[in-house]
N, C-alpha and C positions, 0 to 999 in steps of 0.2 A: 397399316392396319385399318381395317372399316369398322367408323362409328356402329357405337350398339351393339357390336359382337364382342365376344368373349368372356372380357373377365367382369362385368356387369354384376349387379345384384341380381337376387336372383326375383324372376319373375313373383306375379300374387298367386298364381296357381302351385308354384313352387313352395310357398312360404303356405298355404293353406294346408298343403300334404304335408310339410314340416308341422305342421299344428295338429291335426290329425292324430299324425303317428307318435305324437308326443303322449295324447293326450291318451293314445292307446297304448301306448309304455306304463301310462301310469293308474290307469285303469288296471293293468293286468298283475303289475308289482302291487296294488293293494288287494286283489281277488287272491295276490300268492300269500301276502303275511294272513291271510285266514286258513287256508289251507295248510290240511297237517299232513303230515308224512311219520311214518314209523320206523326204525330204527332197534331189531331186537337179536340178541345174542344169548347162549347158553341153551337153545331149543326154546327162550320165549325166557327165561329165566329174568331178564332184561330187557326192557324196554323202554326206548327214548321219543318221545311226541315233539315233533320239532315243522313249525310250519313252513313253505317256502319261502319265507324271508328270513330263515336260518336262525330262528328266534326257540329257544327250547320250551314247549310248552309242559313238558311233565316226564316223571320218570317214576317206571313203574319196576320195584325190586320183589319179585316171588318171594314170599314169607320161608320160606324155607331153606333160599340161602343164606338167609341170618341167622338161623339154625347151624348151620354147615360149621359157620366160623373162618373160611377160609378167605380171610380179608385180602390177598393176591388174586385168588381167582376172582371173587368179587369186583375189586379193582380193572381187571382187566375186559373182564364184562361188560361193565360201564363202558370202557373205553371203547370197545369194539364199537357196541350199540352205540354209541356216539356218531363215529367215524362213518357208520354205515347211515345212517341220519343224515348226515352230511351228506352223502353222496346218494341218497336219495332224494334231498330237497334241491341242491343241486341239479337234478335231472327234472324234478319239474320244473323248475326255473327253465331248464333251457328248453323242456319240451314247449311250455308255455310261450318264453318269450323270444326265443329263435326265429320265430316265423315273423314277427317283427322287426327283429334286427337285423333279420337278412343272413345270419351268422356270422354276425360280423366280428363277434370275441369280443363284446363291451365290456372289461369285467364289471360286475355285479348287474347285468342288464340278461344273464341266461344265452349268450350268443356263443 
């Protein structure tokens, strides 16, 4: 095997872009916990504010389904609006931080 090749540290230009892309992972994970994403079910009846760090910021109940009384359907409003939350901060996550990860499927990194 010839000196200096193969399994080596990795070069300074190497570990510079490792520094880089680090430092834009973490750039972009804290632009996502401010960003809010919405999450709503019932025709708007429900809705859940939840920012891309999957951190629930608020939840908004229409005055009128407490009126209603029907604490199952309510319940499950909640839940939808939730789930959809999810899977919209979810998508900005990976629309955001995909292109950094290469798509690499980090989980919690949006790949």
């Amino acid at each position: 095997m010839a000196k200096g090749k193969g399994f080596g540290l990795p070069g300074k230009g190497m570990m510079d872009q490792i520094q880089r892309l680090q430092k834009q992972l973490e750039e972009a994970q804290a632009s996502l916990a401010e960003e809010v994403v919405e999450g709503s079910a019932g025709g708007g009846a429900v809705k859940i504010l939840m920012t891309g760090a999957n951190e629930c910021k608020g939840v908004e109940i229409a005055p009128d389904m407490l009126v209603e009384g029907d604490v199952e359907m309510l319940q499950d409003l909640v839940m939808l609006a939730i789930n959809q939350a999810i899977r919209e901060s979810q998508d900005l996550a990976t629309r955001r931080l995909g292109p950094l990860t290469g798509g690499l499927g980090i989980p919690g990194l949006g790949g």
